[in-house]
Structures are given as C-alpha cells and as structure tokens.
C-alpha positions in Angstrom: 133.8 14.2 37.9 135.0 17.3 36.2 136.9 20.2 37.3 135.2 24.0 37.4 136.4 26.6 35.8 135.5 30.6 36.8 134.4 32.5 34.5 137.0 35.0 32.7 136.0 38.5 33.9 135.1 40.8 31.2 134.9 44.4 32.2 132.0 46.4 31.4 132.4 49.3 28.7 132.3 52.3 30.3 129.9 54.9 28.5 131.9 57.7 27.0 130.3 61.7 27.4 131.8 64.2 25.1 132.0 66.8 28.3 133.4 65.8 31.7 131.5 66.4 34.7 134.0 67.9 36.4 134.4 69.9 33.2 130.8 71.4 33.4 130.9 72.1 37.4 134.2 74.6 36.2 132.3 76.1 33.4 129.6 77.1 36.1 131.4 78.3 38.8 134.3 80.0 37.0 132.1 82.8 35.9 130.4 83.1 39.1 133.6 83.4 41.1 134.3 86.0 38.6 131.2 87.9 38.4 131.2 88.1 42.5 134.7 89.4 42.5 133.6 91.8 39.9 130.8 93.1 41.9 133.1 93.0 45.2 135.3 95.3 43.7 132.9 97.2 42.6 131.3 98.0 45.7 134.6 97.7 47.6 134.0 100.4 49.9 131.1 98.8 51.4 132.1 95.2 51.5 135.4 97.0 53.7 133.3 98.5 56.1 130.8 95.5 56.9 134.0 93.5 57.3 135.2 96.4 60.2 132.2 96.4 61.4 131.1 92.7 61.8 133.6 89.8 61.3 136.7 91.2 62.6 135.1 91.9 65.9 133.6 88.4 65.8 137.0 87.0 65.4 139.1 89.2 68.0 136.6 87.9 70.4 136.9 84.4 69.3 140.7 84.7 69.9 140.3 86.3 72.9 137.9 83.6 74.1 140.0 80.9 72.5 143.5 82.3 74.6 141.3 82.5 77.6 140.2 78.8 77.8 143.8 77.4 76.5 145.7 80.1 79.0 144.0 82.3 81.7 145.4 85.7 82.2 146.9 85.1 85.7 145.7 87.6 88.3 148.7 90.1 89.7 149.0 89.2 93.0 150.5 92.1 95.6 154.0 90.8 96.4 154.8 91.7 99.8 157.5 94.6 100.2 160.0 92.9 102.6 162.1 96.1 102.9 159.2 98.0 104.2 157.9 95.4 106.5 161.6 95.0 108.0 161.2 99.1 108.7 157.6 99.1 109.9 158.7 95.9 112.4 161.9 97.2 113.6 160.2 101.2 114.1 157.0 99.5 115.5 159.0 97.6 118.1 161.1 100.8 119.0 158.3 103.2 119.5 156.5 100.4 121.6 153.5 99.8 119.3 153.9 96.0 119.8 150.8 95.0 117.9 151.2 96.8 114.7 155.0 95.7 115.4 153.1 91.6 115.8 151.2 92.5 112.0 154.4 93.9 110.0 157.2 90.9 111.6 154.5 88.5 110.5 154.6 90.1 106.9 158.4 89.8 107.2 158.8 86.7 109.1 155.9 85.4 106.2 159.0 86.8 103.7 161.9 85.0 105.3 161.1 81.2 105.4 165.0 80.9 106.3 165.6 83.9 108.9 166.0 82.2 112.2 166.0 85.3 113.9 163.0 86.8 112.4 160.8 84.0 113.6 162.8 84.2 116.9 161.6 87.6 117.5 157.7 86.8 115.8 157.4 84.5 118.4 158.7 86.5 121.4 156.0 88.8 120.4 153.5 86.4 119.9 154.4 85.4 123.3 154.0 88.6 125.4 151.3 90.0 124.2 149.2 87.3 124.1 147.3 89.2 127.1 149.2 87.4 129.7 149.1 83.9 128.2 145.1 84.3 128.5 144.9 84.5 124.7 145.6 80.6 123.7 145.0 81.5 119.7 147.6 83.7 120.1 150.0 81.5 121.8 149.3 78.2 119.4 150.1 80.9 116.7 153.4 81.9 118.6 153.9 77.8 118.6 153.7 77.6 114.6 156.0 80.5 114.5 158.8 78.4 116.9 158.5 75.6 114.5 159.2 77.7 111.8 162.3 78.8 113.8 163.3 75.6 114.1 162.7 74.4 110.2 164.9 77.7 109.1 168.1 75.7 111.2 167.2 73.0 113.4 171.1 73.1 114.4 171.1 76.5 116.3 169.5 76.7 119.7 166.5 79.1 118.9 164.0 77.7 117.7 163.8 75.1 120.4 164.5 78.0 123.1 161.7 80.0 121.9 159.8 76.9 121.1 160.3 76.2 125.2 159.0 79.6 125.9 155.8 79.5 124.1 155.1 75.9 125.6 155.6 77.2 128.5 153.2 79.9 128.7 150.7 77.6 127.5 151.0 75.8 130.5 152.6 72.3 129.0 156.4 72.1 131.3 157.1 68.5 130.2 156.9 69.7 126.7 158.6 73.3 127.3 161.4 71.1 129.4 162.3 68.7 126.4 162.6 72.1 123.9 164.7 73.7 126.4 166.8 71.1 127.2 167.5 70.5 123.1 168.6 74.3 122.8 171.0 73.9 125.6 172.3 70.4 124.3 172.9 72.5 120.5 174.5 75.5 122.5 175.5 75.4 126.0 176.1 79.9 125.7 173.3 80.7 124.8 171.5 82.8 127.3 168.1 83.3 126.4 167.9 79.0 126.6 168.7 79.8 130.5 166.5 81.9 130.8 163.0 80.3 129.4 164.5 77.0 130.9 164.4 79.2 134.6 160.8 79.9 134.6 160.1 76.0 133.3 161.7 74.7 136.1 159.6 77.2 138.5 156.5 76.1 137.0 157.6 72.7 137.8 158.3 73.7 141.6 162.1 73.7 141.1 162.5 76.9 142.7 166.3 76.4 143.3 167.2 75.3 140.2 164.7 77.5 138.5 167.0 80.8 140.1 170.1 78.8 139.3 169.3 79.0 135.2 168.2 82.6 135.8 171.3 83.5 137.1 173.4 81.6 134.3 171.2 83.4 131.9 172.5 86.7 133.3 176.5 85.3 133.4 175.8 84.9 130.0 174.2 87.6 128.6 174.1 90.9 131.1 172.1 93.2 128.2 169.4 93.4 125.8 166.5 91.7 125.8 167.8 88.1 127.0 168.7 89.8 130.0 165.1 91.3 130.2 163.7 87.6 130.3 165.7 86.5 132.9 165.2 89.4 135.2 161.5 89.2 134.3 161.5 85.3 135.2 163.9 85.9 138.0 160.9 88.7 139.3 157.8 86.7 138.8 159.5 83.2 140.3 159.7 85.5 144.1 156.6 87.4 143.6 154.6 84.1 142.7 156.5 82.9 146.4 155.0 85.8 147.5 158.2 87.8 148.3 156.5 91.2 146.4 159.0 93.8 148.1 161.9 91.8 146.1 160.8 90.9 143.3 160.7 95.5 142.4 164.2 95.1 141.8 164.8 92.6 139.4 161.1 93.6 138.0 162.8 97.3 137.4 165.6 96.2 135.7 164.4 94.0 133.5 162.0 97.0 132.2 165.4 99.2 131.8 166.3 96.5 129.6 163.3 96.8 127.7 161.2 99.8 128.0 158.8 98.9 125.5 157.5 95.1 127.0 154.6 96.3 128.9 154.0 93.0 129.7 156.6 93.6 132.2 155.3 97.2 133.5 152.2 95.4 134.7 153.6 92.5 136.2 155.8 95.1 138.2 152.6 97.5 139.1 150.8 94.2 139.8 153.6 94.0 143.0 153.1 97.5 143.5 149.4 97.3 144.0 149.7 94.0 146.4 152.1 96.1 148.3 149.6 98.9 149.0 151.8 101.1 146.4 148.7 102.5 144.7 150.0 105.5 142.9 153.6 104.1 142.2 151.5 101.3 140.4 149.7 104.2 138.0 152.8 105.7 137.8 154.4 102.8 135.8 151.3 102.0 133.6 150.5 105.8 133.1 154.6 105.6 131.8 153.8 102.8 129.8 150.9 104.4 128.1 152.7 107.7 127.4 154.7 105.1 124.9 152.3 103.3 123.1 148.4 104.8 124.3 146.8 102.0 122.8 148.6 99.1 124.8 145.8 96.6 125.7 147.5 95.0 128.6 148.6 98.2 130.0 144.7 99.6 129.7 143.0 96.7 131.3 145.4 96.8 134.8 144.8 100.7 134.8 141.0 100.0 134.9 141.4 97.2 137.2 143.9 99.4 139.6 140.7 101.7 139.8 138.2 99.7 140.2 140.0 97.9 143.3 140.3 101.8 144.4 137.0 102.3 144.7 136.2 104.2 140.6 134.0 101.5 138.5 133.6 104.4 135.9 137.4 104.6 135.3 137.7 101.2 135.3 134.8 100.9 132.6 136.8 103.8 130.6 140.0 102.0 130.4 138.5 98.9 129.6 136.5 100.4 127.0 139.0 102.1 125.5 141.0 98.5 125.1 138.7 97.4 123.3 138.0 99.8 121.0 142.2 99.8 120.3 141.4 95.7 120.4 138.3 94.3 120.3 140.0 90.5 121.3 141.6 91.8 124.4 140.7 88.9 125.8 141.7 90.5 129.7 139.2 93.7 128.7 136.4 91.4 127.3 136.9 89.4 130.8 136.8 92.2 133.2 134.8 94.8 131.5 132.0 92.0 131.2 132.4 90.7 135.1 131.0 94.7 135.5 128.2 94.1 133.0 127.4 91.3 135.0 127.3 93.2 138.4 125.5 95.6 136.8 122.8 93.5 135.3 123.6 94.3 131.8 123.1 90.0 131.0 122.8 90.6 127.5 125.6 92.9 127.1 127.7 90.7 129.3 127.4 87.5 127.7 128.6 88.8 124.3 131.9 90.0 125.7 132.6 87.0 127.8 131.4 84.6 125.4 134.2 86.0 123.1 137.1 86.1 125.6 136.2 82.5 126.3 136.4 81.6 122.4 139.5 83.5 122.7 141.0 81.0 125.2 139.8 82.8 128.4 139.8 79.5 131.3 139.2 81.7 134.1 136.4 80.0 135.7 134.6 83.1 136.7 134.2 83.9 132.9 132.1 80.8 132.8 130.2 81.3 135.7 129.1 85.0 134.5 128.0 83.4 131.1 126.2 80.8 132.7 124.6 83.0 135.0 123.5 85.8 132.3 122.2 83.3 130.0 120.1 81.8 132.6 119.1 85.7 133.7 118.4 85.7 130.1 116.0 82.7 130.5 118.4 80.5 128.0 119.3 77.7 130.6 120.6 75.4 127.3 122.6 77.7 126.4 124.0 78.1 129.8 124.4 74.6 130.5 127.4 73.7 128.9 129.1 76.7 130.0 128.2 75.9 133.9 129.4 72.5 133.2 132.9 73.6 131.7 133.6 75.5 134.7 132.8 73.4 136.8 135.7 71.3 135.2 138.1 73.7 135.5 137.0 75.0 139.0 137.9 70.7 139.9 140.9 70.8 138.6 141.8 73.8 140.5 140.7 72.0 143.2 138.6 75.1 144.0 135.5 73.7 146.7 133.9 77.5 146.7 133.6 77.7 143.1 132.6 74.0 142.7 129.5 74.9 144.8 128.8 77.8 142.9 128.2 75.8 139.7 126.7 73.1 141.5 124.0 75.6 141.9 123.8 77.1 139.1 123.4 74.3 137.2 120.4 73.0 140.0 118.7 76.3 139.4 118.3 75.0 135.2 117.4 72.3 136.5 120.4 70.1 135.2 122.9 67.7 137.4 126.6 69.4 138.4 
C-alpha cells in the first residue's frame, strides 16, 4: 500500500502580445470621440436646435410624467367660506326665507363640527319645515343633525332637547321621552327641554302634564323662540282636543314671538278655517307670504283654503306655484295630485304622488290615488303594492271606510286585500 501524492500544479504560460487589447479598443475610439466632437462643433448651430426641438421636450414630459405617477397634483377643492354662510343663515332666517336659511346653516353647521348651537338651530329648521312632519327624509336628516348636537357637548342639554323634538315629530314618544328626559336630568333651566318634553307627553295622552311642562317652559323662558315652542305646543295640545276658539291665543303669540315660522301661521289659520273664519285664515297666510312668497307650507293651505271654498283653479295655482318654488313639497305633490286624480289626469297624478310617497308621504289616501291611477292606467302590478301598503296603514289607523276601499281596489286587479 502506498500513499498518493497530487500532482504539483504548474501554471500555464500565458502568451505575451506586444499591444494590449484594451490598448487597441483606445486607439480606435479616441479619434472617433474626437473627430465627432469636431464635427459637433462644427455644426453647432444645428446640433442646438435639434436638441430644442426634440430631446428636451421628450424629457420635460418624462419628468412631468415621472412627478405625476410618484405624486399627483392634488385637485383644489372650494373650501367653504364659513363667514358668508354664518351671514346668509342668520339674513335668510330674518327675512323669513327658511329654506335658503335650511341650505346656508347646513354649509355652516357642516363648518362647525363643535358649535352646539349651530346644530341646535340646523335641526329646529330641519324640523319645521319638513312640511308638517310629512317629509320623513327631512326629519331623519333633522335626526343626524341632533346627534351632531349632541357629539359637539354631550354635557349640555341641547342636543338631547332638540334630539327629543325631532323624535317626536317623527312620531317615536318612547324615544323622544328618553332624549327629553336626559336634557332635563343635564339642566333642570332650560326651557326649550320643557317645552319639546310638553308636546311628548300630549302625544302620549298626558294632557295634564303635557300643559304643566308648557307652562314651566314659559316660567322659564318668557321670549324668543323657546317661548314660541311652547306657546305653539301649548296651541296645538287644545286645538288637537278640539278647543279651536282657545287655542288663537296662545297660537297668536307664539307667531309674535316668531314672525317668520310659518309653520305656525298655518297651524293658526288651520283653527281659523275649522272655526268658519275664512278670510281671517287668508289673512294670516297672505301675511305670511308677503314675508317670504315662496313658503311651501304657507302656499299649499292657501290652495287648500280655496279649494274647501269652492275655487279648484286657485287651489291648483297655489299648489302649482309650490312646486315650482319646491318640487319635494311633499303637502303640494299630495294635494295637487288628489286634483289630478278627480280630474282624471291618472298619468299626471301618479307621478306627483308617487314622489310625495318616496318622500315620506303615509297618508293613506296618497296610496289609494296611486293605486287607483295605475290601475286606470291598466298597470294593476304596479298598483298592487301600493293598494296593499295602504291598506296597512288604513289598519293601523284602525280606519273600517278606508279598509273597504282597498279591499276593493285590490279585488278589482284581481289580487287578495
């Protein structure tokens, strides 16, 4: 056995060139780098305007594409003026123009996350002209707004006073009841809580207690447009008792209070008219008018005051006119298309109270005049559901004359009530 030994490595001569190449590749280009920057110079004047007119374009719009895709231009976005919007709200409110005074509060109330009192008065707004709590998108919008009363300082009463008020007119007491009772718990003075607290307790049936809050309201706060609440409550909680003749006075003052809430110049001409006082009744909305002509509310009862006295054409002006000023009145899309109806106009008819029922509308004659012009229109599907819905509603109104109604209604497309 032997051991192996590896061979001693021996490395191969490497072949020796007199001239690099390395050395010859220089030799070559040297004079052609040369000779080009010779000719370059030469025709310098050219080369300088091929360059203008070809490569630096190329390259500004290769920056511009490469700053584009590594950071967009942002787009200028209009920043709201705040200043003006305070202005338009406040002069909008004043002159009585209460929906231009809803669209420039929102701007500002949009603008103050932290202003309780701007949302306060957003809401309010929302509130009464939301065509008599008919409109229900307007009131779930005057809903959002409480909250955001409540968010800017859940420690002061407002938001929860307002937030009972809104609940209210959407027809939900428990809820408005537990809001209202919050505000009072934060702030046992403050009157406006009273006052929205007064008409929850009347749409309970609490009449007593319901005028006891009204009248704590008023200790409270005597003036301004608390006071106008609770007067206004204080009104509607006899008239809806039926007592019409006294519910003119508190109805009166609370408009001296505040002049510009139509809401509350109908709801007093509304007692006019059920107490025979006809021309009193235009009196107060033809006032209201002179103060802001385009008032929807105040236009739909003018139409309907003439139409119960006997002029259909007036009544189709005003309601006309609402609409123009307002297309989702949703009291002027109601009324004006229960004439379209009685006129025959189906077709006509069924647009405008097919929109004041998207709107919110649950009067169950709205439903019934849309069932009934679709199936004059010979579309019974379409009808259908409508009959059905108010037929629901007419039920829980426990209403037997209407019931029959769509009972039959629904028999003649040949469907089941």
């Amino acid at each position: 056995m032997y051991l192996r030994t590896p061979k001693r490595y021996r490395p191969k001569r490497r072949r020796m060139h007199l001239i690099s190449r390395r050395t010859v590749v220089l030799m070559v280009l040297i004079p052609l780098l040369a000779f080009v920057g010779w000719m370059t110079w030469q025709n310098r004047a050219q080369v300088r305007r091929l360059v203008d007119d070809n490569v630096v374009p190329a390259v500004e719009q290769m920056v511009v594409s490469a700053r584009t895709q590594v950071a967009p231009q942002p787009t200028p976005t209009a920043t709201p003026d705040l200043l003006a919007a305070q202005n338009a709200c406040r002069s909008a409110q004043q002159q009585g123009n209460l929906r231009e005074a809803v669209d420039q509060c929102l701007i500002l109330s949009n603008g103050s996350p932290n202003d309780v009192q701007v949302h306060y008065e957003v809401t309010h707004l929302l509130v009464t002209t939301s065509d008599r709590g008919r409109n229900r998108q307007q009131l779930q919008r005057a809903l959002i707004e409480a909250e955001k009363t409540i968010n800017a300082n859940p420690e002061l009463p407002h938001g929860w006073a307002i937030k009972a008020m809104a609940l209210s007119w959407l027809g939900d007491a428990q809820g408005a009841l537990a809001a209202g009772l919050q505000a009072r718990a934060l702030d046992e003075s403050f009157a406006p809580t009273y006052a929205f607290l007064g008409k929850v307790y009347q749409d309970l049936g609490q009449y007593d207690l319901a005028e006891n809050y009204l009248d704590q309201a008023l200790t409270l706060d005597s003036s301004g447009l608390a006071a106008a609440d609770a007067l206004r409550n204080k009104g509607k909680l006899l008239s809806d008792q039926g007592f019409y003749q006294d519910a003119l006075t508190p109805y009166r003052l609370a408009l001296q209070q505040a002049p510009t809430q139509t809401y509350i110049a109908v709801e007093l001409a509304q007692n006019l008219v059920a107490l025979d006082e006809i021309e009193e009744a235009i009196g107060v909305l033809t006032a209201a008018l002179e103060r802001n002509p385009n008032d929807a509310s105040a236009l739909w009862y003018l139409g309907t005051v003439h139409y119960r006295n006997g002029d259909p054409p007036r009544a189709y002006e005003y309601y006309s006119r609402c609409l123009d000023h307002n297309p989702d009145a949703v009291l002027c899309l109601s009324y004006l298309g229960g004439l379209q109806w009685l006129d025959g106009d189906y077709a006509t008819a069924a647009n405008n109270l097919q929109r004041a029922i998207e709107l919110g509308s649950d009067d169950p004659d709205d439903f019934y005049q849309l069932g009934n012009s679709l199936a004059s229109l010979g579309r019974c599907p379409e009808a259908i559901p409508y009959l059905r819905d108010g037929l629901v509603i007419a039920q829980e109104n426990e209403d037997e004359s209407r019931q029959q109604r769509f009972r039959d209604a629904l028999q003649s497309c040949g469907a089941a009530g």
